[in-house]
N, C-alpha and C positions, 0 to 999 in steps of 0.2 A: 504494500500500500504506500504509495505516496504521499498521502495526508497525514501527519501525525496527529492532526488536531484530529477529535473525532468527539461528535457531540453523543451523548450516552441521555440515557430517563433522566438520570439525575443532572445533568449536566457536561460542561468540556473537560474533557481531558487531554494532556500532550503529554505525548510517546516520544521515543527515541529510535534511530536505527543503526543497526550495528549487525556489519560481515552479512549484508544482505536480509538481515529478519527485525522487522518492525516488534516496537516491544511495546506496550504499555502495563505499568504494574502498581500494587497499592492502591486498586481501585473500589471503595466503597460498597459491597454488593448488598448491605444491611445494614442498620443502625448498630452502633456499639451496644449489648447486652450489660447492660451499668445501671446501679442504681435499682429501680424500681423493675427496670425490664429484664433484672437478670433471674435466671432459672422459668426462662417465657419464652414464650416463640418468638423469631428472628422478629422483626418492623422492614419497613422499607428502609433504606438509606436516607436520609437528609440531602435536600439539593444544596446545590452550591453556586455559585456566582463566580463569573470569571474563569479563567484558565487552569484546574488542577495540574500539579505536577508529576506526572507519571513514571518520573523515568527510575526512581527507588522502591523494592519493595520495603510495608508496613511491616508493623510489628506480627508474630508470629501468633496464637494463641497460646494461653501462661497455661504453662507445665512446670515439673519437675526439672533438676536445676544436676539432679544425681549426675556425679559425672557415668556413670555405666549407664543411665537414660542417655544423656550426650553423645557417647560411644553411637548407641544404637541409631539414636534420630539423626543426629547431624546437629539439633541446634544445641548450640555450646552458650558459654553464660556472655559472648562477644555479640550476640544477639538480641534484640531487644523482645519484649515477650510483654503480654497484658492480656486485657477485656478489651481491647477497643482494636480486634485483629482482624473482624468479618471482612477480610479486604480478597480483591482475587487479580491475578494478574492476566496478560494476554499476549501470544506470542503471534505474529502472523507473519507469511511471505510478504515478501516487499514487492516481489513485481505481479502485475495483473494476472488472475487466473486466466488459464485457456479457453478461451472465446468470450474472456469478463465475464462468468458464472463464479456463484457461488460456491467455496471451498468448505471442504469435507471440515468438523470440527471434532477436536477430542476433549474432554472436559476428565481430566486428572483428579482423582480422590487419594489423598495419600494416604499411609497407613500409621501405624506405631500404639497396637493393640489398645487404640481410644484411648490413651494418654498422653500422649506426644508426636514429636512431627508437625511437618508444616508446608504448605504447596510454594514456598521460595528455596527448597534444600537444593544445594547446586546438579544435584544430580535433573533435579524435575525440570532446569528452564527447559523451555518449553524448542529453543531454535532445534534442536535434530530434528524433530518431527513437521516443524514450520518448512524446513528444508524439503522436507518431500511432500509438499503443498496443501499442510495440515494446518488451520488454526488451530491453535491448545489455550486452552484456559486453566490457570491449578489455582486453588483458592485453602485460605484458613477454614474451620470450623472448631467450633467448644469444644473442649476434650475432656476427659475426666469427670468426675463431680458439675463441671459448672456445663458437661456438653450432655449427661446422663442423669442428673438427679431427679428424682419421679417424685413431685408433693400433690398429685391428683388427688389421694385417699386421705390428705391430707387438709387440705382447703379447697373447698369448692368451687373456688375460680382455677381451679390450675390441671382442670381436667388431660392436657395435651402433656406429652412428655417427650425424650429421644430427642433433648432439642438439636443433638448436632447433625441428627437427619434434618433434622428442621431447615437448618440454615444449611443443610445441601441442597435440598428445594432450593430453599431463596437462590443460590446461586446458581442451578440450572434457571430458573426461572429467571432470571438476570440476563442468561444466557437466551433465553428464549426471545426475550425481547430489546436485547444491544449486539449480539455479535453478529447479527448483517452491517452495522453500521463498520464492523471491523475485516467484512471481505468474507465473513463466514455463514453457511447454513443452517438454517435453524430448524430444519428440516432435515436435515443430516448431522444428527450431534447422537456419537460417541462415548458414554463415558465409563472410566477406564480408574481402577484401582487395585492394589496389592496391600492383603492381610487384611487389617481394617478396612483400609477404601475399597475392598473387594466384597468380606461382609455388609458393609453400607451399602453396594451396590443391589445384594442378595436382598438386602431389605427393601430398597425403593422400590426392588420389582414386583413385591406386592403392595405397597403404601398407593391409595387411591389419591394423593395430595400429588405424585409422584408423575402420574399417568400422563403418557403425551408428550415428557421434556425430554426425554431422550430417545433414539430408535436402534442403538446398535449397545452393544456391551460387553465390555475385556476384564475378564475377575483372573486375578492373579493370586494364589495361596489364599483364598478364602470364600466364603457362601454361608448364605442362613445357617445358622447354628439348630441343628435337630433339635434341642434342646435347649432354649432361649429364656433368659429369667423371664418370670411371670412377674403380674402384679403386683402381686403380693410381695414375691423377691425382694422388687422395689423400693416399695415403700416400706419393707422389712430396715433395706437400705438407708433410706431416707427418716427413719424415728432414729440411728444409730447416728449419722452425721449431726441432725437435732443435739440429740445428747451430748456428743461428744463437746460441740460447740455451745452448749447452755445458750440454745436462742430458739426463740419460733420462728416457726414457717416469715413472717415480716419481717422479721429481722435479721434475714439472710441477707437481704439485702445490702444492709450494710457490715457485713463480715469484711474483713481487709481479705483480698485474694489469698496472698502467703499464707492466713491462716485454714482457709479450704484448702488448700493445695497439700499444709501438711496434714491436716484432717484427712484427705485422700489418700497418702504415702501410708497413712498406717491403718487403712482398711484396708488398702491393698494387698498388706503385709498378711492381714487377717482371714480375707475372705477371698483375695485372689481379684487379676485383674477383669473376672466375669461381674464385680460391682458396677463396671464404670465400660456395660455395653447393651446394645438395641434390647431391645423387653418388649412383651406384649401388654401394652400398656390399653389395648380393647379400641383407643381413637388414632395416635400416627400409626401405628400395627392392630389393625383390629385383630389379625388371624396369625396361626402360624405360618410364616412366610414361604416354606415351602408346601403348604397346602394349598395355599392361593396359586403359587407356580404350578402343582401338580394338576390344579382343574384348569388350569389357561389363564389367569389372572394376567401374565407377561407372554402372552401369544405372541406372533409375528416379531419378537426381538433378538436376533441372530446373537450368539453368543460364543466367544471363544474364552474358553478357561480350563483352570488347571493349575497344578500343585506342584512342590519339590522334593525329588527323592528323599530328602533327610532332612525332613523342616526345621526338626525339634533340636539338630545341633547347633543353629546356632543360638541359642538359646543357652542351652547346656554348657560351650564353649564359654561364651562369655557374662553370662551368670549365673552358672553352676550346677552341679548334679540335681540340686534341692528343686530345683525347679519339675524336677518329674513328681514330687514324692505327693502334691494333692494330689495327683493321677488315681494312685494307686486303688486308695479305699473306694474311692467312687468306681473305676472299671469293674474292680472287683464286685462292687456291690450291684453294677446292672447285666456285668456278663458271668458272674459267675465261675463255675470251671471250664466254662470255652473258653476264659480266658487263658488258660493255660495253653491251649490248643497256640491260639494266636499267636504267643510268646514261642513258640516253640519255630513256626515258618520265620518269627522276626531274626530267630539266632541262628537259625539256618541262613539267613543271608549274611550271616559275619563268618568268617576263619577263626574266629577265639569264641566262636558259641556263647559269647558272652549276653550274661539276664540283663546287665546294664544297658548295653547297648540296645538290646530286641525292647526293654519299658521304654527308650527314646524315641524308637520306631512305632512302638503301640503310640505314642501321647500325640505323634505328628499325623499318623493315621488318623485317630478319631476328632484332631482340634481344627486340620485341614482337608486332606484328601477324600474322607469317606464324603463329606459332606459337597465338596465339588462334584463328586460321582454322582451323589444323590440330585444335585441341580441338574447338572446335565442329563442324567435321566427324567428329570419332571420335565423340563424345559422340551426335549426332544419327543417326547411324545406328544407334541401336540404339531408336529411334519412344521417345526422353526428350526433351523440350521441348529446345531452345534458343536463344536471344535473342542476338542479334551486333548492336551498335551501334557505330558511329564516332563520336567526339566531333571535330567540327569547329567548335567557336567557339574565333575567332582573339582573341588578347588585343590591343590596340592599343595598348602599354606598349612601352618603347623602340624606338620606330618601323616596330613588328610583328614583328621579331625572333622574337618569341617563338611566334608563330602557336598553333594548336594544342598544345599541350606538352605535354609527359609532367607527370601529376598534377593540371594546371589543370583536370579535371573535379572535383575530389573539394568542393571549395567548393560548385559546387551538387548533388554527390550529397548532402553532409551538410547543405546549405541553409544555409552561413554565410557569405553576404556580408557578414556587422556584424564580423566578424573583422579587427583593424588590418591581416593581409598583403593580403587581399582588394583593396583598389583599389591597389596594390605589385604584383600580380600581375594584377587584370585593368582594371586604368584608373580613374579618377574616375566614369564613368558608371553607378555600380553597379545603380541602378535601372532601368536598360534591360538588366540581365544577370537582375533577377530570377526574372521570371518564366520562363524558363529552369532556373534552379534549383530555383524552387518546382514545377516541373511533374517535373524528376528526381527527385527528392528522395518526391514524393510516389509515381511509381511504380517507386523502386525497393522501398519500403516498402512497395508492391501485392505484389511479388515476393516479398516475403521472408512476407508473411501467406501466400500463395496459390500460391506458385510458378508464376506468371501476370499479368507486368506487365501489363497490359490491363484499361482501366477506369478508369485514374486520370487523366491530361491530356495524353498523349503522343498523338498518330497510332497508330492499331493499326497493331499489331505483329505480324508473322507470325514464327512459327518458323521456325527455318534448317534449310536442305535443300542437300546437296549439290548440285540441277539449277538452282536458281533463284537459292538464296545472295541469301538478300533482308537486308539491314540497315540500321536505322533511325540516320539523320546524324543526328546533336545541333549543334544550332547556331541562330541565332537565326530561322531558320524549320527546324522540323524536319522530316525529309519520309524516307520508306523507301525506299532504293534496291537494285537488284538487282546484284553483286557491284560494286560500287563500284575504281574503280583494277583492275577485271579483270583488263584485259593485263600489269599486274606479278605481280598476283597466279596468273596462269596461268605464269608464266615460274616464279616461286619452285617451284611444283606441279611442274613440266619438272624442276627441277634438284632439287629436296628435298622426293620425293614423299611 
């Protein structure tokens, strides 16, 4: 685009451009959640007058400060962080589309298990994808306690909850109604997240608030949770933060953030970070979300997704064994002695048979993969495309530890190996990783133009069927396999049909 000015709902905005990709970023897409309006659904933005400055992103939304949260998200304490973060940015091609039409848009949900993370982390701008004639939009949303606290059962004005789907809405819904003015379709919008922004995605496709912003969808390591807190959960939840903080439901309002923040850090410690994620809260989720998906709820919305061979190490690697150990009592308590069954194919895939490693493989199974299995079966029964891939390139960073990981795909879905974490994460050899990445990268951006990866440098692709369950391995030969790890996955189907 040539114009960097570009008039939005709210008002002007100026961009910047730089090595061919127009940027505008720091954009407003709802009122700051402050004051009266926090623990409420998003508002519109406030207009403004005159010329906004686009060319820096806003502050991030306020998280955790831990440096091992840091490690994981990216943003580090040299970042600024608050309540006043509902801002989104915009990446687009600088030169006119082919025949001056409308340009395919992807709308990025980042992850960082509803705590953290932020859509400005260097990995997400948005130019790789701008480059191959994508608009990208990545935006902040509430995380933790102030993006999940449920006070419905609690005051009767506060019937809505899940506000950081909330203010996902608002920011498709942003999207819906400004980025033609930015060269993009609004009629062809994308949108695209991993772990969290993958769950949030599994969510919106049953949220009726939802319906009509988006028509294509990229879930990376995540999907509806089978087993999603309830209401009750919730506001089990929510009399416990109460307590903690000796205030009522009014006078959360004025809490100093820091002190919710570490009111969060130590239910986390307590209850796990299932406190501070989507619920069936009866009005933003009336239903289980993959029931809604199973009768057609999200019909006609092509989907490509898919999980990491070895989610749960990075987890494990970088904080610590104890991370497996809620697993335990809970598997045990809804599988029983199949579990043992399971445990035993997981230590058949190690050479040291080891029970450590096969509980990491059980917790990565049932927290990601069974559950993308299960989407992609609801989703495909109803004759809508979809695309199931395994990433299996193993990292050979601290002695292979890390194998497959949860998130080690996202460097070459966004094709940034020039990234300083990139050989931190996947070894010195980066050039033997590339083309690898260059070949995702380009058909995930197949996808998101056509909702039909196919065509760009992958092995064709067949779409997934419940008889055959074909899925394309990522790894340094890629190749399609027909239900891959079966016998686990036939056992998970046994116990959590």
């Amino acid at each position: 685009m040539p114009d960097l000015v570009v008039q939005t709902t709210h008002g002007t905005v100026r961009g910047e451009l730089r090595d061919g990709v127009a940027s505008w970023k720091g954009i407003p897409y709802a009122a700051p959640p402050v004051g009266a309006r926090r623990f409420r659904p998003p508002r519109p933005a406030t207009p403004w007058t005159g010329e906004r400055d686009a060319t820096k992103f806003g502050p991030v939304a306020a998280q955790s400060r831990d440096p091992r949260i840091a490690l994981l998200s990216g943003v580090t304490d040299k970042v600024v962080s608050g309540e006043d973060s509902l801002l989104l940015n915009v990446f687009a091609p600088a030169d006119p589309a082919p025949g001056d039409g409308p340009r395919p848009v992807m709308v990025w949900i980042h992850g960082g298990a509803f705590i953290m993370g932020s859509g400005s982390t260097p990995l997400y701008h948005g130019e790789s994808f701008a480059r191959q004639g994508i608009v990208v939009v990545t935006f902040n949303y509430r995380l933790g306690l102030p993006g999940f606290l449920y006070l419905g059962d609690l005051a009767p004005d506060r019937a809505e909850g899940n506000y950081a789907l909330l203010d996902q809405i608002a920011a498709l819904t942003w999207v819906r109604d400004n980025i033609a003015a930015f060269g993009g379709d609004p009629g062809g919008v994308t949108v695209m997240g991993e772990s969290a922004g993958a769950i949030s995605i599994g969510s919106l496709l049953a949220m009726p608030a939802a319906r009509g912003l988006f028509h294509r969808a990229i879930l990376e390591s995540g999907a509806p949770s089978l087993s999603p807190p309830t209401r009750d959960d919730a506001t089990k939840v929510a009399r416990r933060v109460l307590a903690e903080l000796e205030v009522t439901v009014d006078e959360l309002a004025d809490v100093p953030i820091e002190r919710l923040l570490a009111c969060q850090e130590r239910l986390a410690l307590e209850l796990g970070l299932g406190a501070f994620a989507p619920y069936i809260d009866g009005v933003t989720i009336p239903r289980l979300p993959i029931e809604v998906i199973r009768e057609g709820g999200a019909a006609g919305i092509p989907l490509l997704a898919g999980s990491n061979r070895d989610e749960w190490t990075l987890f494990e690697v970088f904080l610590g064994p104890a991370t497996v150990e809620p697993f335990k009592p809970l598997l045990r308590q809804r599988l029983g002695p199949v579990l043992d069954r399971l445990l035993d194919l997981y230590r058949d895939g190690h050479a040291d048979r080891s029970e450590a490693r096969a509980w990491v493989d059980a917790v990565g199974e049932v927290v990601f993969r069974i559950p993308v299995i299960r989407l992609a079966e609801a989703q495909a029964g109803h004759a809508t495309p979809v695309y199931l891939y395994r990433f299996d390139w193993q990292s050979p960073v601290l002695g292979g530890r890390l194998g497959a990981a949860h998130a080690l795909e996202l460097p070459f879905v966004w094709n940034r190996l020039d990234l300083p974490m990139a050989p931190i994460l996947l070894g010195p050899d980066l050039a033997a990783a590339q083309p690898l990445a260059a070949a995702m990268h380009a058909t995930w951006a197949q996808f998101i133009k056509t909702g039909d990866p196919n065509g760009a440098a992958l092995p064709a692709w067949p779409a997934y069927d419940a008889a055959r369950r074909p899925t394309l391995l990522l790894d340094r030969a890629c190749r399609v396999a027909d239900d891959p790890a079966g016998a686990a996955r036939a056992l998970w189907s046994e116990l959590w049909p």
